[in-house]
C-alpha positions in Angstrom: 16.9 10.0 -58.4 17.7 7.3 -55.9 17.5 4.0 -56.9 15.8 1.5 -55.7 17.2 -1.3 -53.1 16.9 -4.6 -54.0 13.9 -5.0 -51.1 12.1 -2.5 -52.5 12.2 -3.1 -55.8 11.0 -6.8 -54.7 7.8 -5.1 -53.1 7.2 -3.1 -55.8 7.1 -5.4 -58.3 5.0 -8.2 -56.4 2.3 -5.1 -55.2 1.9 -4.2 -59.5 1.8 -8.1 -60.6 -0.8 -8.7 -57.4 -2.7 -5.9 -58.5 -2.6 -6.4 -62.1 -3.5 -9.7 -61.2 -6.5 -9.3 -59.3 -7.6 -7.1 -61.9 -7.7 -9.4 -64.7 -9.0 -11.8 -62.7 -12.1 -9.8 -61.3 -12.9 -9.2 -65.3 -12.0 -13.0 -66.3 -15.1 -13.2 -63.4 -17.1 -11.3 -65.0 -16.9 -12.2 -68.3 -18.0 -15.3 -67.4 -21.2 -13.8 -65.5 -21.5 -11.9 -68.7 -22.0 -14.8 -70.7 -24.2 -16.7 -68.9 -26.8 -14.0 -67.6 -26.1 -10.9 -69.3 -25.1 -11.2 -72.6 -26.0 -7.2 -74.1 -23.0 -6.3 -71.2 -20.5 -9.0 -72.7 -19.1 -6.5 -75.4 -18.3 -4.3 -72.8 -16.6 -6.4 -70.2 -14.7 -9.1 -73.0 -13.5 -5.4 -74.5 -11.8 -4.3 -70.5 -10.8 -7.9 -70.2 -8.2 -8.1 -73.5 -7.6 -4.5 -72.5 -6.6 -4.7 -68.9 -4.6 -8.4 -69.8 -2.9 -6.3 -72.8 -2.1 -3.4 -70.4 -0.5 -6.1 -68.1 1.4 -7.2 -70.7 3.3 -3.8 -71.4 3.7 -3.1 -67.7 5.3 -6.4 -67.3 8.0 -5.5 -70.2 8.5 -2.5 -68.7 9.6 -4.1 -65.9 12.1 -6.7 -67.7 13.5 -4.0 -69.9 16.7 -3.8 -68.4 17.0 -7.3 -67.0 15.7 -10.2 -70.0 15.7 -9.6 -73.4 13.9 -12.1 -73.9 11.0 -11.5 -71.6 11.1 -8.2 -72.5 10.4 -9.7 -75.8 7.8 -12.1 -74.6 5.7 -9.6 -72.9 5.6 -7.1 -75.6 4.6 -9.8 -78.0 1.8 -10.6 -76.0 0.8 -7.1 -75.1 0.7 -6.4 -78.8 -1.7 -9.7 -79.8 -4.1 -8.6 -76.7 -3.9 -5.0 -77.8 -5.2 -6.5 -81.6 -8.0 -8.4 -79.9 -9.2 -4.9 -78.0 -9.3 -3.2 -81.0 -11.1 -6.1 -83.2 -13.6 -6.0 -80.5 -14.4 -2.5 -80.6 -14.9 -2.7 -83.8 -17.1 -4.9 -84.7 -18.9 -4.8 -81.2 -18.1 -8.4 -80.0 -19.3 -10.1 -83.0 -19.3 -13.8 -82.7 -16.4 -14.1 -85.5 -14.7 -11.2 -83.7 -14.7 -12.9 -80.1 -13.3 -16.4 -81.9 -10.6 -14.3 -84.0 -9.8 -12.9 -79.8 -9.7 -16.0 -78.6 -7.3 -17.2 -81.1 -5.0 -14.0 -80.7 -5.2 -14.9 -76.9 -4.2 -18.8 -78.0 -1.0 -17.5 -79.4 -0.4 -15.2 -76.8 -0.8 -18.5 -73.8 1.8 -20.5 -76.6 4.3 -17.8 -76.4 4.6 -17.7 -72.9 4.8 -21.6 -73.2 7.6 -21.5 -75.3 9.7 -18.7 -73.6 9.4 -20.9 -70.0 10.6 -24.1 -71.9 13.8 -22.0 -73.6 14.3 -20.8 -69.9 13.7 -24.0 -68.3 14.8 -27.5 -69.8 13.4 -29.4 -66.9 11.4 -32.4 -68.2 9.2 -31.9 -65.5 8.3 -28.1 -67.0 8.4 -29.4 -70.4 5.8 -32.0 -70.3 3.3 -29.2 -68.1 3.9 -26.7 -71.1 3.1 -29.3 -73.8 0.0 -30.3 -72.3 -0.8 -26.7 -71.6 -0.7 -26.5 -75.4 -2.8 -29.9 -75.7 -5.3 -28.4 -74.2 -5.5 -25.1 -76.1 -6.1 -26.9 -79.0 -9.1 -29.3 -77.9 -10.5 -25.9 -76.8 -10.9 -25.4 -80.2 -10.3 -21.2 -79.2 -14.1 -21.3 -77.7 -13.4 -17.8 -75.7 -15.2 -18.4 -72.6 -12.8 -21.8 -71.9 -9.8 -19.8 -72.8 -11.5 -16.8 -70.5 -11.4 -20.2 -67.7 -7.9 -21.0 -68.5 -7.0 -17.4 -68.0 -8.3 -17.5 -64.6 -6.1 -20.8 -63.6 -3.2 -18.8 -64.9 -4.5 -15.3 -62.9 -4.8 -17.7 -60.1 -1.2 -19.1 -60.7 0.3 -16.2 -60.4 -1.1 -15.0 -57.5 0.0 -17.8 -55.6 3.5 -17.2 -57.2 3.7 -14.0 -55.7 2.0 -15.1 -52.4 5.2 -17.8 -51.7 7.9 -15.8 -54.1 9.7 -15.5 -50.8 9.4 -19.2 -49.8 12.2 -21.3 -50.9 10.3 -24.5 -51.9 13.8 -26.2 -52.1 13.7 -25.8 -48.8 11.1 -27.4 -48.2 11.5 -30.4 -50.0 14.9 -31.4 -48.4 12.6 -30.6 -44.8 10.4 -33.3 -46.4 13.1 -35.9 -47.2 15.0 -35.3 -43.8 11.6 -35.5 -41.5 9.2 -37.4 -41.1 6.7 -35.1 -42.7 5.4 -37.0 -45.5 4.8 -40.0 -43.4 3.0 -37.8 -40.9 1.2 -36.4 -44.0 0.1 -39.7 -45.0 -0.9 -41.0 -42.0 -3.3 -37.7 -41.4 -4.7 -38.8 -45.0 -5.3 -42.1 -43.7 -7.4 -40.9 -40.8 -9.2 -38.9 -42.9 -10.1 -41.6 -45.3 -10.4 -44.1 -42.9 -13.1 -41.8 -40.3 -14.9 -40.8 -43.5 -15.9 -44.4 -44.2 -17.4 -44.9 -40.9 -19.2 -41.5 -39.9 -22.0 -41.9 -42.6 -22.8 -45.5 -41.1 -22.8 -44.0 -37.4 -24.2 -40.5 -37.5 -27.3 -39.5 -39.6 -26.4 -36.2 -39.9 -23.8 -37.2 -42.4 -25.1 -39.1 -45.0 -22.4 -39.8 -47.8 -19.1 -40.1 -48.2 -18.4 -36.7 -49.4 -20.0 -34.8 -46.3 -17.9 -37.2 -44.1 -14.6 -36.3 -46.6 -15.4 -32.4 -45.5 -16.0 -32.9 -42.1 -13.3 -35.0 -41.2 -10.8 -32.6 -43.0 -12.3 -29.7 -41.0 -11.8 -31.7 -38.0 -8.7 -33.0 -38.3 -6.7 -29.8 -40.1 -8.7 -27.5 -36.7 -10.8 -25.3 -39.2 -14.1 -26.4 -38.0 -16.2 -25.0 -40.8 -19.3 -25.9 -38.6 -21.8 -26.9 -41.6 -21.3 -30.1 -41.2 -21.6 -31.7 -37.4 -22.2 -34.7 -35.6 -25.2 -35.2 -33.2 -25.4 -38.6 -32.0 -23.1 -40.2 -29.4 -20.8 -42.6 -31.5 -20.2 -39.5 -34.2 -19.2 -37.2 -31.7 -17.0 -39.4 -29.6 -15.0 -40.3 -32.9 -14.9 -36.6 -33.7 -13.1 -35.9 -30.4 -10.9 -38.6 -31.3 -10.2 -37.2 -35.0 -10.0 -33.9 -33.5 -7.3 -34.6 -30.8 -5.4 -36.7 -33.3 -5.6 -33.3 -35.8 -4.5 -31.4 -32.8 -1.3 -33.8 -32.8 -0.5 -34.2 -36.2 -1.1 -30.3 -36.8 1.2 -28.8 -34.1 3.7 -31.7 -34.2 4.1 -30.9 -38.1 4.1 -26.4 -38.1 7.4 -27.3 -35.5 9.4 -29.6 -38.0 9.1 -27.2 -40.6 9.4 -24.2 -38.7 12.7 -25.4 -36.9 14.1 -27.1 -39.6 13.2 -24.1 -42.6 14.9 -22.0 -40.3 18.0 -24.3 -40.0 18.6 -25.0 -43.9 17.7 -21.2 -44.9 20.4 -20.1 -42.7 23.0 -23.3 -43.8 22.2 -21.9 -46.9 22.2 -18.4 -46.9 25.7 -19.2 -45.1 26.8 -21.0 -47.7 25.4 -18.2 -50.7 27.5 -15.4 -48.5 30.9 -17.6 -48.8 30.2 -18.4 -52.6 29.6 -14.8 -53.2 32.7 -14.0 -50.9 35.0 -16.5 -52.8 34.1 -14.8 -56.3 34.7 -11.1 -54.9 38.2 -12.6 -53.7 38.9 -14.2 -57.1 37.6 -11.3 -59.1 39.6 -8.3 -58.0 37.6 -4.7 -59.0 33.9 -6.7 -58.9 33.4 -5.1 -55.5 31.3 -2.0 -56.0 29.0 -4.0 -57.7 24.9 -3.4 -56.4 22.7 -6.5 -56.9 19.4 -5.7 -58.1 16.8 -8.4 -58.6 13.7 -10.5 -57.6 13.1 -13.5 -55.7 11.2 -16.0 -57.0 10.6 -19.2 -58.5 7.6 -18.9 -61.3 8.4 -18.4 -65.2 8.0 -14.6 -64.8 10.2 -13.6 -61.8 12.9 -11.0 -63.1 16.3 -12.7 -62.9 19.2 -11.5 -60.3 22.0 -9.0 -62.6 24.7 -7.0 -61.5 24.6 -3.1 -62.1 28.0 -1.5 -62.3 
């Protein structure tokens, strides 16, 4: 059987996390819906929910069975605890004591993952975000439907992980401290802030400072949601003005990062290739080599390894 490029395997595990994803997440949805309008369907849907997010779990250490031990490990862990939790609630039908008992088996499952990031990572930064990940856990005192919202921020998480897995964000940030972009970013907050204050004193189509807060940012980024608008003669003479200053700030910021992503990927792809070069030349024999691996940046992206 041939095996798989690196490319492809990169596609092929984003499209199983997206999808695995989006299913937990439509369930975490409907759990909720569950709970608060139909409560005789709840034993079904909490019952798909730990089984689908348990099901995840074992595809995801399939995946990492040749590349981390230790997610490998992770994954199965948790697979096994969400796997319990199906089982206790076909049992005893989504009793109360059964769906707290789930919640808790979900609890530990969240605190493994936390732990396995902070091994992997030492970063204060990712430290501190794990601890208080914990924190919260614990004044959710395992209620299922909070733990069923935290599971969605998570689902949510992870989507976004594999929407930018192939944007290099450190990329971005030296485009940030080389550019003006944060001052232009700041100064389009400004405006907003600024315009927001004024519009529901002009124009009684916008009443508070909320509505103002929405349209100006509809405005000024050229959505233009168009349920908010302005009717009288001041409002839409300063929308024009918000809108051509949006049309500035917008295009004059999408050409600083384009031209300069471009310019540090490549210095840096550059400087990868001679790196990689220099340890081919130093390491006689390492040559035939195939890197196989995923790109990414989130706690469960499958690290780079060498196959002989």
């Amino acid at each position: 059987m041939k095996k798989l490029s690196s490319f492809d395997r990169t596609m092929l595990v984003n499209i199983i996390d997206g999808v695995m994803s989006l299913i937990v997440l439509s369930l975490s949805v409907e759990m909720i819906r569950a709970w608060e309008r139909d409560p005789d369907n709840l034993t079904l849907v909490s019952i798909l929910f730990f089984f689908s997010a348990a099901t995840f779990r074992f595809v995801r250490a399939f995946m990492h069975r040749n590349e981390s031990r230790r997610d490998f490990v992770r994954d199965m862990v948790g697979g096994i605890l969400l796997l319990a939790g199906t089982a206790l609630l076909f049992i005893t039908n989504s009793s109360t004591a059964s769906l707290t008992t789930a919640g808790l088996l979900y609890t530990l499952t969240i605190v493994t993952d936390r732990v396995s990031s902070v091994v992997r990572k030492h970063r204060p930064v990712n430290i501190a975000l794990n601890v208080l990940i914990v924190l919260l856990l614990l004044i959710l005192d395992h209620s299922i439907i909070a733990l069923v919202l935290l599971s969605i921020i998570q689902t949510m998480r992870e989507i976004m992980r594999i929407a930018f897995s192939q944007m290099k964000m450190d990329v971005l940030w030296k485009i940030v401290r080389k550019t003006n972009t944060a001052e232009i970013l700041f100064g389009m907050l400004l405006l907003i802030i600024a315009f927001s204050l004024v519009f529901p004193i002009i124009e009684d189509n916008i009443p508070d400072f909320s509505s103002a807060l929405w349209y100006s940012f509809a405005i000024i980024s050229t959505i233009g949601f168009g349920d908010v608008a302005a009717v009288s003669p001041p409002g839409r003479i300063l929308s024009a003005i918000l809108g051509l200053c949006g049309l500035v700030v917008v295009s004059l910021v999408m050409s600083i990062v384009v031209n300069f992503y471009n310019e540090t990927k490549d210095a840096n792809d550059e400087e990868s290739d001679e790196t990689a070069n220099a340890s081919k030349e130093a390491r006689p024999g390492d040559g035939d080599g195939v890197a196989v691996g995923i790109i990414g940046d989130g706690d469960d992206a499958l690290p780079d390894q060498t196959t002989r």
